[in-house]
N, C-alpha and C positions, 0 to 999 in steps of 0.2 A: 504494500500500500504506500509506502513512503516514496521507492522509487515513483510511482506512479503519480504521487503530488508533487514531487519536486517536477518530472516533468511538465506536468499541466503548467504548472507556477512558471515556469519556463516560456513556457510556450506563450501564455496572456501576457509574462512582462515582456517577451519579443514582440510579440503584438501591439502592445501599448505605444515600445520605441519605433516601431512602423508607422503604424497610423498616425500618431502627433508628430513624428517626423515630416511627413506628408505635408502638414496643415503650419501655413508660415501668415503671421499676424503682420499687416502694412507698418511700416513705420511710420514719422513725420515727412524725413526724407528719403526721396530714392534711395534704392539699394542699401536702405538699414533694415530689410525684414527681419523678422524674429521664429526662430523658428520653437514650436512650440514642444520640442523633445526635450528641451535641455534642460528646464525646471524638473522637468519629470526622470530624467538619467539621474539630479543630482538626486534625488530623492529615492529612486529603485536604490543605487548602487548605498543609499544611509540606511535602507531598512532592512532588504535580503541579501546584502554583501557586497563584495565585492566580485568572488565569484560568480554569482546568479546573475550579477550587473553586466560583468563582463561577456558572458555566455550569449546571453540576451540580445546586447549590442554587438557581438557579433554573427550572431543571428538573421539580426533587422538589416545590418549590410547586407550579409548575402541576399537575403530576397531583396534586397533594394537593386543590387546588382542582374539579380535574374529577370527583376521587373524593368528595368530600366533607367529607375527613378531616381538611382545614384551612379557615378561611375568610378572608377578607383581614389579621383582625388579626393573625391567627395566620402569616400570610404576611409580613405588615410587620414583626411582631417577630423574625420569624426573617429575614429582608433585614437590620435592625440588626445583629443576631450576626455575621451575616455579615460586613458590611459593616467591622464594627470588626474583628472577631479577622483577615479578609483586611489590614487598616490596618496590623495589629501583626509577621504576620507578612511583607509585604511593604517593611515599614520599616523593623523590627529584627531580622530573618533567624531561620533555623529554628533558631534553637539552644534547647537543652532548657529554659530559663529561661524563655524566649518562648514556646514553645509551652507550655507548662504555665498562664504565666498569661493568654495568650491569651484561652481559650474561660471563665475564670470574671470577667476585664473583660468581653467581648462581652454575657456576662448578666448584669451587671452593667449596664450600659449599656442595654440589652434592656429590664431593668427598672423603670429609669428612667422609660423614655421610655413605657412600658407604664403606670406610675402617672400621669403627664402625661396620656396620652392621656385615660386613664379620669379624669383629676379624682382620685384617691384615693392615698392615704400611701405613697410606696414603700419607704420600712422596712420596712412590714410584707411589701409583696412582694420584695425583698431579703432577710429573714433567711429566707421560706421556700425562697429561692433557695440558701441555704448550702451543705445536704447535696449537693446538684447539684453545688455550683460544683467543692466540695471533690474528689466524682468526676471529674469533670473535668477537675482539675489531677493527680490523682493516673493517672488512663489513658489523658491526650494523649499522654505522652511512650511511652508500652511499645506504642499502636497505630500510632504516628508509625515506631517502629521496625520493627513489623511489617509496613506499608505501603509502607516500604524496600525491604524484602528482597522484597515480593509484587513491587514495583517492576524490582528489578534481575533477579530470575528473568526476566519474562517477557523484559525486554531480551535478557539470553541466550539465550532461546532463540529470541527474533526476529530475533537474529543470527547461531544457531548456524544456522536456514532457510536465510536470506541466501546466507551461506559456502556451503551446497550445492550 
């Protein structure tokens, strides 16, 4: 039974970082969308680990890859994010100060290495990064708690089965 919830739990948080992946909020200005996975990364990877986080996201790459909807760069800069905000949260523990600034280091980071790759200024992809980050920091911490409680429900009632 355990394997078989670890994988389900698998499978809906790949699904989550799919689907909000997908869905990018306008900014004020051109070319500062927001994309709506990354409050939600910082918050999978503070409740179910780092491992489940990780699994997960790269998971959501590959079907983004098979679907079209990403392509390696877009894979590699999201591995970054990853990579760092899992760094932050596995070193310096879930607490709300760390998950907040988590996911806007990650792209932070992200961007960096985004202007490296491409040869080109990463200020300028940094400050369009801001509006994002700011979301970010402002809706890791209230989904990190919502993913709590979705967390400890299902526990209960996988154990209130159990007891039966």
């Amino acid at each position: 039974m355990y394997n078989t919830r670890r994988l389900t739990e698998t499978a809906l948080l790949t699904t989550l970082i799919t689907v909000s992946g997908a869905i990018k909020l306008p900014g004020f200005i051109p070319g500062t969308e927001f994309q709506l996975s990354a409050p939600l990364a910082v918050a999978i990877c503070g409740v179910f680990g780092f491992t489940k986080y990780i699994t997960a996201g790269i998971l959501s790459s590959l079907i983004g890859l098979i679907l079209g909807t990403q392509n390696l760069l877009n894979v590699g800069i999201a591995m970054i994010f990853r990579l760092v905000v899992g760094i932050c949260v596995t070193g310096l523990g879930t607490s709300w100060p760390v998950l907040v600034l988590a996911g806007p280091l990650g792209s932070s980071v992200a961007r960096l290495a985004l202007g490296g790759i491409l040869g080109k200024g990463a200020i300028p992809l940094l400050l369009a990064a801001v509006p994002g980050m700011i979301y970010t920091a402002l809706t890791a911490w209230p989904l990190t708690l919502l993913l709590k409680k979705v967390k400890l429900q299902t526990e209960r009632v996988v154990q209130s089965g159990v007891q039966r």
